[in-house]
PyMOL Python script that loads the backbone (N, CA, C, O; Angstrom):
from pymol import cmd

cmd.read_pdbstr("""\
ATOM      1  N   UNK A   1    -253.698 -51.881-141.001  1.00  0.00           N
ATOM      2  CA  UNK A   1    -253.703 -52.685-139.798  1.00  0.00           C
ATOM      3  C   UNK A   1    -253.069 -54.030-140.110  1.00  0.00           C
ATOM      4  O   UNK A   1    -253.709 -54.834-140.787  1.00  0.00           O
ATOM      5  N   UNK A   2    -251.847 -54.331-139.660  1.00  0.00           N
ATOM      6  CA  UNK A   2    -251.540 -55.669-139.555  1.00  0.00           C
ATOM      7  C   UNK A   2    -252.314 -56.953-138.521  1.00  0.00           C
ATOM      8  O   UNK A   2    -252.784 -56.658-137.423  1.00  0.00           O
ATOM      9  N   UNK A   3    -252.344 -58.174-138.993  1.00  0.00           N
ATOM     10  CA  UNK A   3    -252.954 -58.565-138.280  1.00  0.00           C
ATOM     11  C   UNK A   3    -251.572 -59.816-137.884  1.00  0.00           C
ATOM     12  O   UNK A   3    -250.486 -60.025-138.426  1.00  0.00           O
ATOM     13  N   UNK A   4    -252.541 -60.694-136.223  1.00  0.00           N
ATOM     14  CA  UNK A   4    -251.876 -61.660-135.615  1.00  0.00           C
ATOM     15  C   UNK A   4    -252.846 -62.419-135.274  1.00  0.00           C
ATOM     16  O   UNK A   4    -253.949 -61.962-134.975  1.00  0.00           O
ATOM     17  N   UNK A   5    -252.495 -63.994-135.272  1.00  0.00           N
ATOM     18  CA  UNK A   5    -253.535 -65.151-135.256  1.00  0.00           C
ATOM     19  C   UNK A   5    -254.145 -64.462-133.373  1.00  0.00           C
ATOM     20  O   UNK A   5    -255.277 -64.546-132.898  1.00  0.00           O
ATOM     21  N   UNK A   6    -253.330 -64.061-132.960  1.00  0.00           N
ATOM     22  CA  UNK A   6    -253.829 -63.749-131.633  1.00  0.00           C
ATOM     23  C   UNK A   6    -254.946 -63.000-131.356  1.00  0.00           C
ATOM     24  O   UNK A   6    -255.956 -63.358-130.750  1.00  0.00           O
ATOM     25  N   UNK A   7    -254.604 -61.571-132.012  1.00  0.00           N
ATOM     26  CA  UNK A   7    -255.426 -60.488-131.957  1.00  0.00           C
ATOM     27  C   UNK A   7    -256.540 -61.044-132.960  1.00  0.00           C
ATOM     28  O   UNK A   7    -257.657 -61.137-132.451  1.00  0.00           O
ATOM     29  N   UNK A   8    -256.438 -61.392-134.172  1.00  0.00           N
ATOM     30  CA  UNK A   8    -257.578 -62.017-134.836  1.00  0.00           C
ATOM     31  C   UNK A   8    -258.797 -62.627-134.126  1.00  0.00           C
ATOM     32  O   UNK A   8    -260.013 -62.447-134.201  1.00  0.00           O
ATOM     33  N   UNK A   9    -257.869 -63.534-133.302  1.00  0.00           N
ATOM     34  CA  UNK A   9    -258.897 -64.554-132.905  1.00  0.00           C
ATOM     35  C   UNK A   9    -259.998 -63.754-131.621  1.00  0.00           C
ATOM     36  O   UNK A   9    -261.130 -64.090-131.274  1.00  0.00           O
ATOM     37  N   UNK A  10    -259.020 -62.459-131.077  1.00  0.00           N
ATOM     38  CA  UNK A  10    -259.745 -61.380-130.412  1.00  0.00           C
ATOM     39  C   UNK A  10    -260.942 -61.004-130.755  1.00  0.00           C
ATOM     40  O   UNK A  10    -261.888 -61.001-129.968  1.00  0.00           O
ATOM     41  N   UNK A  11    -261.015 -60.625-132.052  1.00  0.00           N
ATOM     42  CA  UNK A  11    -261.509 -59.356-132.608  1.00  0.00           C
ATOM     43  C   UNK A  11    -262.798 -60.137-132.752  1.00  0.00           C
ATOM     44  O   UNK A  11    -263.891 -59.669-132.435  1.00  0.00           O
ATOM     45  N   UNK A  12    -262.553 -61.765-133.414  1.00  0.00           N
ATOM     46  CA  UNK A  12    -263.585 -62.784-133.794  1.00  0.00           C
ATOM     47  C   UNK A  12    -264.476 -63.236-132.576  1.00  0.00           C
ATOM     48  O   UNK A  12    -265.684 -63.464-132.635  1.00  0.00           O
ATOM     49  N   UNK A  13    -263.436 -63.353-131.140  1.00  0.00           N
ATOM     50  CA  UNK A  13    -264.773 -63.447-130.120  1.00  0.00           C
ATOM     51  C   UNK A  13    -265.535 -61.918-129.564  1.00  0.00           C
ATOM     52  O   UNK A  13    -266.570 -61.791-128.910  1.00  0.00           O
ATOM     53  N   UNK A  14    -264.706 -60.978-130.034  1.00  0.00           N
ATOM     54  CA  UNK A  14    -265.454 -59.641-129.982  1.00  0.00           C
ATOM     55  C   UNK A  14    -267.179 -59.577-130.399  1.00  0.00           C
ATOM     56  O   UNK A  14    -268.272 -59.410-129.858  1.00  0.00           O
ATOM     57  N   UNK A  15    -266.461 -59.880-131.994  1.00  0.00           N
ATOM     58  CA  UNK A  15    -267.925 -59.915-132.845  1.00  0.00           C
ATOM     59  C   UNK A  15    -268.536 -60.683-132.683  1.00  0.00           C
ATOM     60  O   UNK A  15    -269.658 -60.382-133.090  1.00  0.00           O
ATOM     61  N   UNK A  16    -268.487 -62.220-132.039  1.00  0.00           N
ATOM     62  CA  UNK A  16    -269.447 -63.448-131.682  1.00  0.00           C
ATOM     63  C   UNK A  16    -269.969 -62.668-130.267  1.00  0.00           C
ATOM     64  O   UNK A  16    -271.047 -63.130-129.896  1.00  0.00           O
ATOM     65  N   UNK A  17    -269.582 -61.869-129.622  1.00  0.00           N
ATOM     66  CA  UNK A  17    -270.035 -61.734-128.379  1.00  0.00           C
ATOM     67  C   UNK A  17    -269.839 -62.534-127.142  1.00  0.00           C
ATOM     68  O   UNK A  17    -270.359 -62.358-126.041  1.00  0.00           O
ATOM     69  N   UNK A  18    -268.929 -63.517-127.552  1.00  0.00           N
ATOM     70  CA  UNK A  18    -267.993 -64.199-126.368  1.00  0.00           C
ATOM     71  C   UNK A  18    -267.033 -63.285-125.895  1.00  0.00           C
ATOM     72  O   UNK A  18    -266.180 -62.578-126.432  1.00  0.00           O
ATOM     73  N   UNK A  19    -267.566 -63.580-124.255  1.00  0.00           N
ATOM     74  CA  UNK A  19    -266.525 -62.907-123.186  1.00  0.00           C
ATOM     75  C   UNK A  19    -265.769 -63.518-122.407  1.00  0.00           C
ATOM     76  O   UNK A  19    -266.246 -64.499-121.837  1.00  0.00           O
ATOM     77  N   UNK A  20    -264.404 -63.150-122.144  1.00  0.00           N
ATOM     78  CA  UNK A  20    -263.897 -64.434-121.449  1.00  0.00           C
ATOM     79  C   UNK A  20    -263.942 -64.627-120.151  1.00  0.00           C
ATOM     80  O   UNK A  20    -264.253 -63.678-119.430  1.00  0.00           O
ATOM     81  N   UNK A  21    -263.619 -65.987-119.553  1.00  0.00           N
ATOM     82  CA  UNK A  21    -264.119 -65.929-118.108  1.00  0.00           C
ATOM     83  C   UNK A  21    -263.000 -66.064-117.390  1.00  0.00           C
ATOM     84  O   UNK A  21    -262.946 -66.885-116.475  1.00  0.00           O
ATOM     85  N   UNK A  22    -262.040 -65.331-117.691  1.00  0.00           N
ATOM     86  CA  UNK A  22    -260.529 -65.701-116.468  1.00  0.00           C
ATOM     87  C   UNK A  22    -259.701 -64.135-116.760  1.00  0.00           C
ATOM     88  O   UNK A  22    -260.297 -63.266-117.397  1.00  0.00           O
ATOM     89  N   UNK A  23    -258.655 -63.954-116.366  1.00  0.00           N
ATOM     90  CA  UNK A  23    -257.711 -62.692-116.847  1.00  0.00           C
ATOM     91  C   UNK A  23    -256.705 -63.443-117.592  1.00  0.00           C
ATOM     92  O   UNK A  23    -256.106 -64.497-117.378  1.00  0.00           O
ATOM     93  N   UNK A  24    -256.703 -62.553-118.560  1.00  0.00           N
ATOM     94  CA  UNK A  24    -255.971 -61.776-119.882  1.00  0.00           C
ATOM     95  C   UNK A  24    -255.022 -61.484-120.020  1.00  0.00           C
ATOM     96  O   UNK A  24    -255.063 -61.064-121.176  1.00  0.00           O
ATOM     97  N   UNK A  25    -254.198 -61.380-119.738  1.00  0.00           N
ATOM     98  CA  UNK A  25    -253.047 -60.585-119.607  1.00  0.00           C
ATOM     99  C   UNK A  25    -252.071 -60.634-120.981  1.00  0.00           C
ATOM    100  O   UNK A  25    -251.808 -61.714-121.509  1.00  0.00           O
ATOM    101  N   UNK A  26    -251.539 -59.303-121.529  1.00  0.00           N
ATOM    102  CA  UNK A  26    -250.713 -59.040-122.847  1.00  0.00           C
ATOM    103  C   UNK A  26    -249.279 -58.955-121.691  1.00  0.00           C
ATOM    104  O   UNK A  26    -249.394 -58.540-120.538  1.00  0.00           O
ATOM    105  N   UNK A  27    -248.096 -59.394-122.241  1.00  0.00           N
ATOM    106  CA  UNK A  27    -246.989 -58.755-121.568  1.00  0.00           C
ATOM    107  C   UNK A  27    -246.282 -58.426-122.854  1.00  0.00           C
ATOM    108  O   UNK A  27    -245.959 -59.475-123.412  1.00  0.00           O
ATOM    109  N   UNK A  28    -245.948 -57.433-123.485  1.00  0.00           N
ATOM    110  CA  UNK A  28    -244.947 -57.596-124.236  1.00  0.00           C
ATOM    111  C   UNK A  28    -243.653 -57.998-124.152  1.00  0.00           C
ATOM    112  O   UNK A  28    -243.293 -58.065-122.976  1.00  0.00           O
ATOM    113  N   UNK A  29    -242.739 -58.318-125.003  1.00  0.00           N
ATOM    114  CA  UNK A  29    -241.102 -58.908-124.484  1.00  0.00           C
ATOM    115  C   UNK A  29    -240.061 -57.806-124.386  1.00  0.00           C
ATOM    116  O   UNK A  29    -238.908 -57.991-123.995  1.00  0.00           O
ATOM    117  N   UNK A  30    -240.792 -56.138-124.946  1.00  0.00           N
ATOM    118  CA  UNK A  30    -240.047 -55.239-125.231  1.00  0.00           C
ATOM    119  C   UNK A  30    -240.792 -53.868-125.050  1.00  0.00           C
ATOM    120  O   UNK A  30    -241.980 -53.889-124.729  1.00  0.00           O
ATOM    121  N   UNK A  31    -240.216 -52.817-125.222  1.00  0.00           N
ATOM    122  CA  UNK A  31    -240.732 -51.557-125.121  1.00  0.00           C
ATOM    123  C   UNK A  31    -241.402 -51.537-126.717  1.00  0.00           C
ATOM    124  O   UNK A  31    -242.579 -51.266-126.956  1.00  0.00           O
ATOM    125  N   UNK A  32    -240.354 -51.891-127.747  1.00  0.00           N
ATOM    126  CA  UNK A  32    -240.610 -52.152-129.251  1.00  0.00           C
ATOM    127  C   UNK A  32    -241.731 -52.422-129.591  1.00  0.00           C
ATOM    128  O   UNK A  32    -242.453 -51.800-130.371  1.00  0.00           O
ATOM    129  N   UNK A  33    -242.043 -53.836-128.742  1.00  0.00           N
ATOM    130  CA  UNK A  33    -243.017 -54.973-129.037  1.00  0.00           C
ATOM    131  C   UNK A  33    -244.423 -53.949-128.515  1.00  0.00           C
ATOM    132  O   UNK A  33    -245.471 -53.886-129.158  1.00  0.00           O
ATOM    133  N   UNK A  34    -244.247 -53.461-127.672  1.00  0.00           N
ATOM    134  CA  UNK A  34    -245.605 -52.633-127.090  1.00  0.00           C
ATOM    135  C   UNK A  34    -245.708 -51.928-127.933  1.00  0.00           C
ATOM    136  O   UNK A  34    -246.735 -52.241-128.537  1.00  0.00           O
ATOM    137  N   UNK A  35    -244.939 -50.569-128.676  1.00  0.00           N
ATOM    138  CA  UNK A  35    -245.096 -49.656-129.687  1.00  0.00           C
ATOM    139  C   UNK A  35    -245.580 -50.227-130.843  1.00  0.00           C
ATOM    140  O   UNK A  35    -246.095 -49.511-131.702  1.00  0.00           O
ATOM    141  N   UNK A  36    -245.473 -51.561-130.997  1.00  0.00           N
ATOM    142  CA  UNK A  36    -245.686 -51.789-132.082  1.00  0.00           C
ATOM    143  C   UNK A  36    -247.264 -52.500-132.279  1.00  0.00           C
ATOM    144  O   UNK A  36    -247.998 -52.405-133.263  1.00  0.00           O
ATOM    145  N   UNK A  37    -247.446 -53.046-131.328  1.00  0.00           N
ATOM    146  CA  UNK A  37    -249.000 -53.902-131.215  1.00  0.00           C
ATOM    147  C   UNK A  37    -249.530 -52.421-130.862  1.00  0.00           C
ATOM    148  O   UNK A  37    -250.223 -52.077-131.819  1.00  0.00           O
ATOM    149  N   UNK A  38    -249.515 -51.904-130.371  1.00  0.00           N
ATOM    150  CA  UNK A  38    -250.291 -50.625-130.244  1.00  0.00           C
ATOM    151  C   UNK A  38    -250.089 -49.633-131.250  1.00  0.00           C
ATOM    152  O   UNK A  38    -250.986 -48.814-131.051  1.00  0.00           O
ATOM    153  N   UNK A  39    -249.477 -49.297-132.116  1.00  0.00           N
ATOM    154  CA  UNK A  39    -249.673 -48.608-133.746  1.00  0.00           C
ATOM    155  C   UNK A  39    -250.442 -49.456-134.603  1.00  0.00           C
ATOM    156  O   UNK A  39    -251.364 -49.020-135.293  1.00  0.00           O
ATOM    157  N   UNK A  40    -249.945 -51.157-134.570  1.00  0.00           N
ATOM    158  CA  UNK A  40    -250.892 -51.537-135.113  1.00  0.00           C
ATOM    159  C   UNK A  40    -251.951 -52.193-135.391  1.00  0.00           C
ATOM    160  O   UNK A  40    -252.154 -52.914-136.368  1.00  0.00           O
ATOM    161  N   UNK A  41    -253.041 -51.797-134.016  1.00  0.00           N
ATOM    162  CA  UNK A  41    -254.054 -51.847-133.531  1.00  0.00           C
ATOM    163  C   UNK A  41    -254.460 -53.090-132.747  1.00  0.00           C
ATOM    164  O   UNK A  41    -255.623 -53.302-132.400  1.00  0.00           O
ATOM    165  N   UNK A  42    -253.342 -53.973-132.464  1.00  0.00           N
ATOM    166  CA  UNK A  42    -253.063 -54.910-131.716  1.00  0.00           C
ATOM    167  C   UNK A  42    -253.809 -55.172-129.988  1.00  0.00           C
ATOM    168  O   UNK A  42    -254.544 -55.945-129.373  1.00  0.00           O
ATOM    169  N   UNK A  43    -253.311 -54.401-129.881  1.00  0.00           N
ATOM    170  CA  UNK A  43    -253.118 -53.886-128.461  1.00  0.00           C
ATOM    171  C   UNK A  43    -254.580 -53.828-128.078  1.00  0.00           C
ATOM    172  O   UNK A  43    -255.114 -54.529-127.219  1.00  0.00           O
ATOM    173  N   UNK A  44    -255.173 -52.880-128.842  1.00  0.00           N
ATOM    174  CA  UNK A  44    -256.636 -51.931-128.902  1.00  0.00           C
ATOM    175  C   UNK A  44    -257.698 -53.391-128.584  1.00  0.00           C
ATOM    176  O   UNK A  44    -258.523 -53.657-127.709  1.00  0.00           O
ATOM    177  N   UNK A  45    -257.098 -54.214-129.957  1.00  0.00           N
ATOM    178  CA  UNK A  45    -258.135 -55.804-130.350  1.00  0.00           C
ATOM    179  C   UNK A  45    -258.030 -56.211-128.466  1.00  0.00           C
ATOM    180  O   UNK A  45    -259.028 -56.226-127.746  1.00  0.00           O
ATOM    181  N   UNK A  46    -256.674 -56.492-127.997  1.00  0.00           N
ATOM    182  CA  UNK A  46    -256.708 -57.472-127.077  1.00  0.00           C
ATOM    183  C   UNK A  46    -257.782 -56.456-126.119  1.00  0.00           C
ATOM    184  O   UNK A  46    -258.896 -56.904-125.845  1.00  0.00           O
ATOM    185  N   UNK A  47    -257.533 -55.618-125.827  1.00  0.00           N
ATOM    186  CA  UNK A  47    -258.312 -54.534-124.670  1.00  0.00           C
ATOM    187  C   UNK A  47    -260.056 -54.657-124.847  1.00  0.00           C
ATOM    188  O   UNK A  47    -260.908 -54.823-123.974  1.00  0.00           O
ATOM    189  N   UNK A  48    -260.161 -54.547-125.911  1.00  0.00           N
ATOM    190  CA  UNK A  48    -261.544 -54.780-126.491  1.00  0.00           C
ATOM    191  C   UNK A  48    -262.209 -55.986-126.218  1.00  0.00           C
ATOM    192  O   UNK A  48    -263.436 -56.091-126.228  1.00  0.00           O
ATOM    193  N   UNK A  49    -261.405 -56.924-125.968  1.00  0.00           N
ATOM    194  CA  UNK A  49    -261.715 -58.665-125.618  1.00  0.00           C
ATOM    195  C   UNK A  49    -261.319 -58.403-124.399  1.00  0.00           C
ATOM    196  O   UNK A  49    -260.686 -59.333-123.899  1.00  0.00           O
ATOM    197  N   UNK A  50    -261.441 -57.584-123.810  1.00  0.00           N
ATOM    198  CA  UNK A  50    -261.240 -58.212-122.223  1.00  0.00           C
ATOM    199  C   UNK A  50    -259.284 -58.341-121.182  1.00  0.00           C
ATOM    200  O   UNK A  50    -258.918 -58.948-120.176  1.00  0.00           O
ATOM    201  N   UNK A  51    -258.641 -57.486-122.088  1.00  0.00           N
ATOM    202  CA  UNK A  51    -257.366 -58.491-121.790  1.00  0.00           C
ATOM    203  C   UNK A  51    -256.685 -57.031-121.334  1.00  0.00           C
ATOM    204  O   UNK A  51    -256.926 -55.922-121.811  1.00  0.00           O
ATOM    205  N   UNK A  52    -255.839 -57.354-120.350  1.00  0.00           N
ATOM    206  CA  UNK A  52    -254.710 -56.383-119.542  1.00  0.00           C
ATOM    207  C   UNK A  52    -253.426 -56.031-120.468  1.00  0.00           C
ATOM    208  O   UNK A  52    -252.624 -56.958-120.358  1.00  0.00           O
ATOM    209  N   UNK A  53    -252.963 -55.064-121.306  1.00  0.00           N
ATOM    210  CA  UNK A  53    -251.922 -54.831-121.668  1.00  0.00           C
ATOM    211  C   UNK A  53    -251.110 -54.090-120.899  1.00  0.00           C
ATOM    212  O   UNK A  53    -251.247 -52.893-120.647  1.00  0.00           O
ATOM    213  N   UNK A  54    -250.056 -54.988-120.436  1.00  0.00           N
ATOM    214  CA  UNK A  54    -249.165 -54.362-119.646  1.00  0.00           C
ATOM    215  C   UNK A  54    -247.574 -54.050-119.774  1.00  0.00           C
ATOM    216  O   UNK A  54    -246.973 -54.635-120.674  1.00  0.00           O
ATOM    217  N   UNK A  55    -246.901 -53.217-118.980  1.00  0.00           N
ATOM    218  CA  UNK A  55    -246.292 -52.186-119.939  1.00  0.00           C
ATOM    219  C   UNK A  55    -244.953 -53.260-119.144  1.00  0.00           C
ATOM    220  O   UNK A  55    -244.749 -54.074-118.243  1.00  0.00           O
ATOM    221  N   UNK A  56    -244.260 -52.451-120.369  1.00  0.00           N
ATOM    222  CA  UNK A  56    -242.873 -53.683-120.503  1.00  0.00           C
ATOM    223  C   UNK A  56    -241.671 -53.878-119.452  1.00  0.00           C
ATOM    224  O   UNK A  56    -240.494 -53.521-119.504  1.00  0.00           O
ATOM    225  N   UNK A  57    -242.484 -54.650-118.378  1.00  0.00           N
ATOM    226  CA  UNK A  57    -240.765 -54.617-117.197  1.00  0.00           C
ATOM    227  C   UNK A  57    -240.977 -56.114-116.688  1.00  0.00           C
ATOM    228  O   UNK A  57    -241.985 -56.790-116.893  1.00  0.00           O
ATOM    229  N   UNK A  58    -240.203 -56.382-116.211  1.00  0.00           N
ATOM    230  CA  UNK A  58    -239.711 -57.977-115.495  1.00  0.00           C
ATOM    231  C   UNK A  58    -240.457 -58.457-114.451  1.00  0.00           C
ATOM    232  O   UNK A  58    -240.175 -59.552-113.963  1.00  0.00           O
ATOM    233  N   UNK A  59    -241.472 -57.725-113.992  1.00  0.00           N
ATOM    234  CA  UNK A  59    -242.451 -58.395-113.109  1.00  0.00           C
ATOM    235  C   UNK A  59    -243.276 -59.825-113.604  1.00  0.00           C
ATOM    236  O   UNK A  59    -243.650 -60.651-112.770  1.00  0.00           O
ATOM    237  N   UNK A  60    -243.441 -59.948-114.663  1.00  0.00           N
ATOM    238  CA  UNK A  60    -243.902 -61.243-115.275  1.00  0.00           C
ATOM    239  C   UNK A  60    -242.921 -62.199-115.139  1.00  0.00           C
ATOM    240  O   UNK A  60    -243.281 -63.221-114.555  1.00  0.00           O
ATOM    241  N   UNK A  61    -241.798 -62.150-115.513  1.00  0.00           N
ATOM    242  CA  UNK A  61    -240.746 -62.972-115.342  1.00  0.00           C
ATOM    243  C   UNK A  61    -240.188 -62.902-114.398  1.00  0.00           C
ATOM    244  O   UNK A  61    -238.994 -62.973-114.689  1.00  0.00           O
ATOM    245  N   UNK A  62    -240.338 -62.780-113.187  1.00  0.00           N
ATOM    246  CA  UNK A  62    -239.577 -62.453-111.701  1.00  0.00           C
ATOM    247  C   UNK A  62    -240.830 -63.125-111.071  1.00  0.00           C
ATOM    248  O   UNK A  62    -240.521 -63.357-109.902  1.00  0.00           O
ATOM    249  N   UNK A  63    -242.045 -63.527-111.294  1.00  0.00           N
ATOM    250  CA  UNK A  63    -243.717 -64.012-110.868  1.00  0.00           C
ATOM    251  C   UNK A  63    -243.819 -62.833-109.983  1.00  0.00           C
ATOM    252  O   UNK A  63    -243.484 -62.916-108.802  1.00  0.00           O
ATOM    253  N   UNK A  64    -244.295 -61.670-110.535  1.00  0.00           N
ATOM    254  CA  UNK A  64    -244.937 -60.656-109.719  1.00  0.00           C
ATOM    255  C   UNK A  64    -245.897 -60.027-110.346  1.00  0.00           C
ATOM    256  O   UNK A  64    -246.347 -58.922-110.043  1.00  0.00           O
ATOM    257  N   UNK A  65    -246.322 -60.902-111.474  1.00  0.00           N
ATOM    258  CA  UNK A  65    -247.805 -60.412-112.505  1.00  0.00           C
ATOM    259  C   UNK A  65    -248.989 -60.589-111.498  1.00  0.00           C
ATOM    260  O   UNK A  65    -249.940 -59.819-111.630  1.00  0.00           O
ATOM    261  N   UNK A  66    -249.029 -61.583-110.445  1.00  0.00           N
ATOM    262  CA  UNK A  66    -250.358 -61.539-109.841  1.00  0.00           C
ATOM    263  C   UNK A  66    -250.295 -60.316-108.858  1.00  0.00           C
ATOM    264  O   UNK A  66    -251.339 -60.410-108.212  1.00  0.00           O
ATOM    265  N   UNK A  67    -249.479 -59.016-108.332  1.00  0.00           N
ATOM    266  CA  UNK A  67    -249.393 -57.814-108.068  1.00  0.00           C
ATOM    267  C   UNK A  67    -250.684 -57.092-108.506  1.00  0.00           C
ATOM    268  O   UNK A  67    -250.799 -56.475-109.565  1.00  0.00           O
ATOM    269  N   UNK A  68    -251.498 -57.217-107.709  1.00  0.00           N
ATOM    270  CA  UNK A  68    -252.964 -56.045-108.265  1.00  0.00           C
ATOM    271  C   UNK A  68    -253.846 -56.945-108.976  1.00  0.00           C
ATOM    272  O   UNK A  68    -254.624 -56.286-109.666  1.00  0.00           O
ATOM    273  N   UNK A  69    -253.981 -57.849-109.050  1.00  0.00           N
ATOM    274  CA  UNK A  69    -254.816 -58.693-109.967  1.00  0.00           C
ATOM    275  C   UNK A  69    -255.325 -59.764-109.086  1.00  0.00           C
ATOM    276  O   UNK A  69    -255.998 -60.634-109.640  1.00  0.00           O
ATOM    277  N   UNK A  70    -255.135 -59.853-107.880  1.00  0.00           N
ATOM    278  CA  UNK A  70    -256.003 -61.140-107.196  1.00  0.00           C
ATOM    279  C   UNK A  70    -254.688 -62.099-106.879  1.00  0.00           C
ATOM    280  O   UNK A  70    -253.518 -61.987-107.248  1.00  0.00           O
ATOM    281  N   UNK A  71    -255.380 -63.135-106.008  1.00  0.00           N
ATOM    282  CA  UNK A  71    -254.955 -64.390-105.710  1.00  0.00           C
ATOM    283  C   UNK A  71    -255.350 -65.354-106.898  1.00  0.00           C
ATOM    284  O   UNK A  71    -255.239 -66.558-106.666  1.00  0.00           O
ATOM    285  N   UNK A  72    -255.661 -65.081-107.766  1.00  0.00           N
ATOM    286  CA  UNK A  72    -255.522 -65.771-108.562  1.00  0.00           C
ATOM    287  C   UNK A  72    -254.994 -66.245-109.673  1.00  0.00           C
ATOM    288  O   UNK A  72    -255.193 -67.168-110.463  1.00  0.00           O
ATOM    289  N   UNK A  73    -254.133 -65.201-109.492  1.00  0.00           N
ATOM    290  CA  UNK A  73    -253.007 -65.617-110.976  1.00  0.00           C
ATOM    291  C   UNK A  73    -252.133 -65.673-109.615  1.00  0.00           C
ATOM    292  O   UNK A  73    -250.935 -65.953-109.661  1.00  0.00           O
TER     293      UNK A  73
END
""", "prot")
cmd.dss("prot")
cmd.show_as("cartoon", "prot")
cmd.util.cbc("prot")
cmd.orient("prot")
């Protein structure tokens, strides 16, 4: 398992039992970038903490991430 200060810091409010109080959201920058946080167990950490991994297209960057998720993003 490779690790990332990101997913780390996941895994660490996992085990403290801190939950977070807003949405999450993973976007990857690539199809790559998704295959790859998800082989190496990346992905799994953020999901486990609470967080949306979502799959790799231009709706984040076009502002169409708040699509299905509320008025609030």
């Amino acid at each position: 398992m490779y690790r990332s200060r990101a997913a780390s810091i996941a895994r660490q409010a996992v085990k403290a039992g801190i939950t977070i109080k807003s949405k999450f959201l993973v976007t990857p920058g690539s199809e790559q970038i998704r295959a790859t946080i998800a082989r190496d167990g990346q992905a799994e950490a953020f999901e486990n903490a609470g967080a949306s991994v979502l799959a790799n297209a231009c709706g984040p960057c076009i502002g169409q991430v708040g699509v299905g998720f509320g008025p609030w993003i």
